[in-house]
C-alpha positions as CSV (number, residue, x, y, z in Angstrom):
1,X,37.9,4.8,44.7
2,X,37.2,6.9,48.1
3,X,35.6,4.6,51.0
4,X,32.3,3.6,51.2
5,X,30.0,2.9,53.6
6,X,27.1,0.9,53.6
7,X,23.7,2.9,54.1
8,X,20.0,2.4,54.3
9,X,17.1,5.1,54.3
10,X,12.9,5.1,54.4
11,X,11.2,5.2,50.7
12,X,7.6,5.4,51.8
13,X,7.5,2.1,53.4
14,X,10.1,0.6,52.2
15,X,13.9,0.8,53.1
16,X,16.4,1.6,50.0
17,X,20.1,0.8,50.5
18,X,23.1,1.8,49.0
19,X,27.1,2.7,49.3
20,X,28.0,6.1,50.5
21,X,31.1,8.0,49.7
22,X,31.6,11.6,51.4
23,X,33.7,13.7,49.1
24,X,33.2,16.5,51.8
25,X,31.7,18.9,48.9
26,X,28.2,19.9,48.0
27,X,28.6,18.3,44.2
28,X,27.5,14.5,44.1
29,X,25.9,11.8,42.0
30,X,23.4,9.1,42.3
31,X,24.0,5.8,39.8
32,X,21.1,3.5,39.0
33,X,22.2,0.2,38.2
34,X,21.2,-2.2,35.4
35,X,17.9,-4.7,35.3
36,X,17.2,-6.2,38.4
37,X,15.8,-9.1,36.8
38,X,18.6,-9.7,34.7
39,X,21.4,-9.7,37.5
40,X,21.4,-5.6,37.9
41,X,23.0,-4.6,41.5
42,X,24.7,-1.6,42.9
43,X,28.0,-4.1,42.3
44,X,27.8,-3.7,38.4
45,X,30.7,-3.0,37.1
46,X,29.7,-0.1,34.7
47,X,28.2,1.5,38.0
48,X,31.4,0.9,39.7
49,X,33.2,2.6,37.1
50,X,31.6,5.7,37.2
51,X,31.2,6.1,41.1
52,X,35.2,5.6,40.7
53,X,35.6,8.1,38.0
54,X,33.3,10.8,39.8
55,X,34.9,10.1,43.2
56,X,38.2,10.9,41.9
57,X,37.3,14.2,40.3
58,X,35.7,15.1,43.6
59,X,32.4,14.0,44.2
60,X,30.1,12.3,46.9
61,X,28.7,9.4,45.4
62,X,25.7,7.3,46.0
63,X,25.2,3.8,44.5
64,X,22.1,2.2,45.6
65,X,19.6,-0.9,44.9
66,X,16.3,-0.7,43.2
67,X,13.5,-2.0,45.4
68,X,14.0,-6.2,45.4
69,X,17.9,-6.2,45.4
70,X,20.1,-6.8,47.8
71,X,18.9,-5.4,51.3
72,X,16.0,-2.7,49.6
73,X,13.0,-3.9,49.8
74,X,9.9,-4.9,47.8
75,X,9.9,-6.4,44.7
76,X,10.4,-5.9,40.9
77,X,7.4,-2.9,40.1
78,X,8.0,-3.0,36.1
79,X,9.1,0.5,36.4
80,X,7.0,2.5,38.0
81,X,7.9,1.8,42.1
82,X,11.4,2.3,40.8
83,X,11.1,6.0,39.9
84,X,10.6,5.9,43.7
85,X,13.9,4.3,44.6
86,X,15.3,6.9,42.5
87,X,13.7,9.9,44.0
88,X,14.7,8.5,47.3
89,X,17.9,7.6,46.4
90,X,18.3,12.0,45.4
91,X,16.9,12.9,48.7
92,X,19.2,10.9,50.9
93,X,22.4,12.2,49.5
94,X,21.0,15.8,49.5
95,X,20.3,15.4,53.3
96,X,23.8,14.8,53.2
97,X,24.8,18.0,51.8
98,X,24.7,17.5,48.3
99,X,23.1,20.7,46.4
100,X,24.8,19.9,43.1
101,X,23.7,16.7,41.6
102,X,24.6,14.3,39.1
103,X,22.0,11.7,37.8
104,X,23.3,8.9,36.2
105,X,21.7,5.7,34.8
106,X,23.1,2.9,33.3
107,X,20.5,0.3,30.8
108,X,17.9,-0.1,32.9
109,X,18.7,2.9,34.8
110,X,19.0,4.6,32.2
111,X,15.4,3.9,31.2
112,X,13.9,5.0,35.0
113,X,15.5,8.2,34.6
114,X,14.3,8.7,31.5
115,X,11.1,7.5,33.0
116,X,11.0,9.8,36.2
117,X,11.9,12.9,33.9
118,X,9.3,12.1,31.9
119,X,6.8,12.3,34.9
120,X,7.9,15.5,36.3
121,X,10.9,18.3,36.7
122,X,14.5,17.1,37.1
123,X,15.6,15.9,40.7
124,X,19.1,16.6,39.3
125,X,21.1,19.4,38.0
126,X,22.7,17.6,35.0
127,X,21.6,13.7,34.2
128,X,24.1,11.6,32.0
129,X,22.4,8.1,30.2
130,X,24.7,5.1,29.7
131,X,23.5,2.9,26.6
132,X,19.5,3.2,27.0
133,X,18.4,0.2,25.4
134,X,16.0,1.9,23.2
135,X,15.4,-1.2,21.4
136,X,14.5,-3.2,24.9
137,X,12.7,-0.5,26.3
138,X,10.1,2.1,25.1
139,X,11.7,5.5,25.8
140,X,10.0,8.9,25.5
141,X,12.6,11.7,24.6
142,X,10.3,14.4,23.9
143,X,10.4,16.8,26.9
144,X,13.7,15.9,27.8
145,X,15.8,18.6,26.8
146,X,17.6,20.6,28.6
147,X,17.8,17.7,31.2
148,X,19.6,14.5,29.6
149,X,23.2,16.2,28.9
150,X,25.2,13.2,27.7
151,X,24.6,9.5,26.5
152,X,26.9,7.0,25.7
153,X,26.9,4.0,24.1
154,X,29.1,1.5,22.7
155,X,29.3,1.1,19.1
156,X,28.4,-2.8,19.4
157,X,25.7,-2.8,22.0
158,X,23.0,-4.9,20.7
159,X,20.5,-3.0,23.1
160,X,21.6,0.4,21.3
161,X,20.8,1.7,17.9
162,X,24.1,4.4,18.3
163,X,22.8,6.0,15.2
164,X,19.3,6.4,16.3
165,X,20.6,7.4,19.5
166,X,22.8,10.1,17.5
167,X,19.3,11.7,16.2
168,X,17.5,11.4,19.3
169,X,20.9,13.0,21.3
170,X,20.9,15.8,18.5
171,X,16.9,16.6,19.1
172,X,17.1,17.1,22.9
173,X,20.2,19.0,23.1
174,X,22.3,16.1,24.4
175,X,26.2,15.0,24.3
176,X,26.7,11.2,22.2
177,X,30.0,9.6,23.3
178,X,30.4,6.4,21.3
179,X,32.6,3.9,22.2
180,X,34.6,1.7,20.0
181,X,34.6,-1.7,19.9
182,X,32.5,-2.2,23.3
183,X,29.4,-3.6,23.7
184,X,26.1,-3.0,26.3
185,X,28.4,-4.9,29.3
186,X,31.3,-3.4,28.9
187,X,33.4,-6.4,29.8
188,X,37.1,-5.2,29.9
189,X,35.9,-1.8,28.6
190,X,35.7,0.1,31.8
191,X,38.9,1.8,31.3
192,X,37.9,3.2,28.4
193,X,34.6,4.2,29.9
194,X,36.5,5.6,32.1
195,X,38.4,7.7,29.9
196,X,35.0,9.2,28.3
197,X,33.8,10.0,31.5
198,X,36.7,12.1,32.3
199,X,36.6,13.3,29.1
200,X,32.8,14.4,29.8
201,X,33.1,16.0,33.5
202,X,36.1,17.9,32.6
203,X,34.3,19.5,29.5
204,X,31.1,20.4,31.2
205,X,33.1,21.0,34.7
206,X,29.8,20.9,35.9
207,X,30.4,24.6,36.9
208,X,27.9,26.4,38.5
209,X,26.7,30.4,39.2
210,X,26.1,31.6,42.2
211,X,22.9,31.1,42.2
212,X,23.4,27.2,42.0
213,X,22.3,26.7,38.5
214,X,24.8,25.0,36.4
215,X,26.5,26.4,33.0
216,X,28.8,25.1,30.5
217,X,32.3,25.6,30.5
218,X,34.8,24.6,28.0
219,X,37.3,22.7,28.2
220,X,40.4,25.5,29.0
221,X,37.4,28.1,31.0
């Protein structure tokens, strides 16, 4: 993965910190990290994964901490503070030149996206949802569509219902990638991850018009 440097930025009166890689382009993407309660940190290694896999294919990426961990600040707000980090976390790397961005959220990050989509308009051209724990987690997927693009979920993830997650993907337009054989930690499963996610950014290409709005492009296009 490209170098990364450690950075910090206001949210309201807090600070939020992250790791900052410059892939010198205007396409990026912020990755939320799993449950800070349970051990979540920008040092995950699902989150690691996919700042690697979107680095390589040529994007600035932003991994950061929810309010609590690490060197953000605060404390654990059930939710609701962390639609904040989030927001905060999209500003920062568009005042670094990002126009085209990526949201992604892994379990509990997942379920803040969902969360902050559900509260008003997308911060993020295209936002891709690693297993949601929809059985942890109450999650609202009316109103998403046309927002969530892609989930994925491993077929053994206890958190996951990958079949309910099938219809829910179906109803609001959205990709299902379903892993085999991997659970909600991926434990010696990021290289497949890996492989879905390149699987995913080469299909959509997140292309874009020249008006900055993103299409879909096929595979071959």
């Amino acid at each position: 993965m490209a170098r990364e440097e450690k950075v910090t930025w206001k949210n309201g009166s807090l600070i939020g910190e992250g790791l900052w890689s410059d892939a010198g382009g205007d396409a990026g993407v912020v990755v939320c990290h799993p449950h800070p309660q349970m051990g979540g940190s920008l040092y995950n290694n699902v989150v690691e994964t996919v700042c690697g896999v979107f680095s390589a294919a040529g994007f600035s990426t932003l991994r950061f901490n929810f309010r609590g961990v690490g060197g953000s600040t605060g404390c654990y707000d059930e939710g609701a503070g962390e639609k904040e980090d989030v927001l905060s976390a999209c500003d920062f790397i568009k005042s670094r030149g990002v126009k085209k961005l990526t949201l992604a959220g892994y379990s509990f990050g997942a379920w803040i996206c969902c969360r902050l989509l559900n509260a008003q308009a997308s911060p993020a051209d295209d936002v891709l949802l690693i297993s949601p724990p929809q059985k942890y987690f109450d999650f609202r997927w009316n109103g998403l569509e046309n927002t969530v693009k892609a989930i994925i979920c491993g077929d053994s993830d206890s958190f996951c219902d990958a079949a309910d997650l099938g219809k829910k993907a179906a109803a609001i337009g959205a990709e299902l990638f379903i892993l085999q054989k991997t659970d909600h930690f991926y434990a010696g499963r990021e290289p497949l991850l890996a492989r879905y996610l390149e699987q995913y950014i080469a299909k959509k290409k997140l292309a874009f018009n020249k008006n900055g709005v993103m299409v879909d492009a096929n595979v071959n296009g």
